[in-house]
Structures are given as structure tokens and as C-alpha cells.
LOMAR-560414 format. One record per atom (N, C-alpha, C): x, y, z. Coordinates in steps of 0.2 Angstrom, whole numbers, padded with zeros to 4 digits, always signed. Example, Ala and Ser with C-alpha at 12.3 -4.5 7.8 and 13.67 -1.06 7.14 Angstrom:
% LOMAR-560414
+0066-0028+0039 +0062-0022+0039 +0066-0016+0039 +0064-0011+0035 +0068-0005+0036 +0064+0000+0039 
END
This chain:
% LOMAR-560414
+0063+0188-0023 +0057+0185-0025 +0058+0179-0029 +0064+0180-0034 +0063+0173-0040 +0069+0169-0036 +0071+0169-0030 +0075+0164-0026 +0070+0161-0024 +0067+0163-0019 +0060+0160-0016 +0057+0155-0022 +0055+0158-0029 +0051+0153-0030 +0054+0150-0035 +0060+0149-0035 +0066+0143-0039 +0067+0139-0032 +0067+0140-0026 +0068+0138-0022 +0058+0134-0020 +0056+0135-0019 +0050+0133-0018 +0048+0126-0025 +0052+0128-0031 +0050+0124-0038 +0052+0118-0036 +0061+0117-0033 +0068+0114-0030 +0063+0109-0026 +0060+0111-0020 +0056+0111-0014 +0050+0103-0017 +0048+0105-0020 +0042+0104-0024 +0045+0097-0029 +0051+0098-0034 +0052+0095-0036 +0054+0088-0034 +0058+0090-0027 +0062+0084-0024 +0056+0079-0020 +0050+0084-0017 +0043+0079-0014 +0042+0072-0018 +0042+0079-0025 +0037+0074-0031 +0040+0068-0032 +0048+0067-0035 +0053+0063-0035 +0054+0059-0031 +0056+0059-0023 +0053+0055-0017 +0046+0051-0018 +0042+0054-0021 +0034+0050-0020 +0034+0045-0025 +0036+0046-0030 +0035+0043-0036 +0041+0037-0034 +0047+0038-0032 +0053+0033-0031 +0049+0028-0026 +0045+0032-0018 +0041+0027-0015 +0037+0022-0016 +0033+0025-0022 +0026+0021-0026 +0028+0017-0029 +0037+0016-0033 +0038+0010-0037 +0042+0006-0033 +0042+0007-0027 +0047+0002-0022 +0042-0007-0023 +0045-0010-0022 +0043-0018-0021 +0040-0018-0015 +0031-0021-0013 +0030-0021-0009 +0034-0027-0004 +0032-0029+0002 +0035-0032+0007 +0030-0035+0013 +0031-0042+0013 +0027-0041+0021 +0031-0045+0026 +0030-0045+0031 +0034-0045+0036 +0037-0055+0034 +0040-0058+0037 +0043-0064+0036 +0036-0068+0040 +0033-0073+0037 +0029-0079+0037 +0023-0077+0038 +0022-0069+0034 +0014-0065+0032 +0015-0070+0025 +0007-0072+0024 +0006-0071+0015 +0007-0066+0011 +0010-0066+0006 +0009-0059+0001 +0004-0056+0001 +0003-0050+0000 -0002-0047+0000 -0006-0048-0007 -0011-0049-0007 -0015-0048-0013 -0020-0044-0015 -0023-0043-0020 -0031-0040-0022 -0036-0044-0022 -0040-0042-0017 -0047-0048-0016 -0050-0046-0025 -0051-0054-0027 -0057-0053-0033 -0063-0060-0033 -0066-0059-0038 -0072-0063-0038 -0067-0070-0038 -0064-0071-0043 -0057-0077-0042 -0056-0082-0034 -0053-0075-0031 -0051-0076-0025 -0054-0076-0019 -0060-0076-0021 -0066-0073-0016 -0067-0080-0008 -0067-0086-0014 -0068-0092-0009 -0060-0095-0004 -0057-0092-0007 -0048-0095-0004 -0048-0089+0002 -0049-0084-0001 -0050-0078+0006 -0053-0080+0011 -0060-0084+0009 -0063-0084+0015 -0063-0089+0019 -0058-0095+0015 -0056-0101+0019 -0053-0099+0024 -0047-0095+0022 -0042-0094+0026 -0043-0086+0030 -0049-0084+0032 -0051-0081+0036 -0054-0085+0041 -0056-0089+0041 -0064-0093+0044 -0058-0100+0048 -0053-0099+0045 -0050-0104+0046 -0043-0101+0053 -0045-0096+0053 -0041-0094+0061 -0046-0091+0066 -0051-0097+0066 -0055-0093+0072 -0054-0091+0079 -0050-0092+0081 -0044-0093+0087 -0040-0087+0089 -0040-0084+0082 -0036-0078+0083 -0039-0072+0082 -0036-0065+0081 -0038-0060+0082 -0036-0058+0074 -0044-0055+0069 -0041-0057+0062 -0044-0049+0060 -0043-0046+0054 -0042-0041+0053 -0045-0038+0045 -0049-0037+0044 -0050-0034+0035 -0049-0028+0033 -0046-0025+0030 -0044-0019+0031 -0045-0015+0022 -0051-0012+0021 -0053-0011+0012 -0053-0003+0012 -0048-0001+0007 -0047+0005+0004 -0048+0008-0002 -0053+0012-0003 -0054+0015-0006 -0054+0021-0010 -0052+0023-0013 -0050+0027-0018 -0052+0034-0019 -0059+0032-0015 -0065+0039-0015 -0066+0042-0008 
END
């Protein structure tokens, strides 16, 4: 039983270490994407240019929330 749950702790530990190592990585986007940013009040009218400005194309908004 105490192999199991030193093993299970083991199991558990290495997840959490993985996650947190993945969450500090640098994000990336592909080669000639803009960086990725946070839409804000600031940023609101440049967003929209450059939304509005590929009518032509197939265009995507994608907003995640936390709740």
C-alpha cells in the first residue's frame, strides 16, 4: 500500500512539473503569423483594421475564457 502511494505521489509529481515546465515555454507562431496578442481598449481599432482588411479571406476570432 505505501509503494502504491509513493508511487502515485512520483506519478503526480512529474504531471505537475511537465505542466508548469509547459506554461513557462515561449509562446511561437507559425513563420509570417503576427505574434500573438491580447485584444485591449488600446488595441481595439488596429485589430479591427487588420480584420476588416482581409475580406477575401477566411478569418477567425477565437476568445477564451477562464470561466
Amino acid at each position: 500500500m505505501k509503494k502504491a502511494l509513493i508511487g502515485l505521489v512520483a506519478i503526480v509529481a512529474v504531471v505537475a512539473s511537465l505542466a508548469v515546465w509547459q506554461a513557462d515555454q515561449p509562446r511561437k507562431t507559425p513563420p509570417g503569423q503576427p505574434p500573438l496578442e491580447a485584444l485591449t481598449e488600446r488595441n481595439l481599432a488596429d485589430f479591427t483594421n487588420a480584420f476588416n482588411g482581409f475580406d477575401s479571406s477566411v478569418r477567425l476570432v477565437l476568445l477564451l475564457s477562464p470561466t
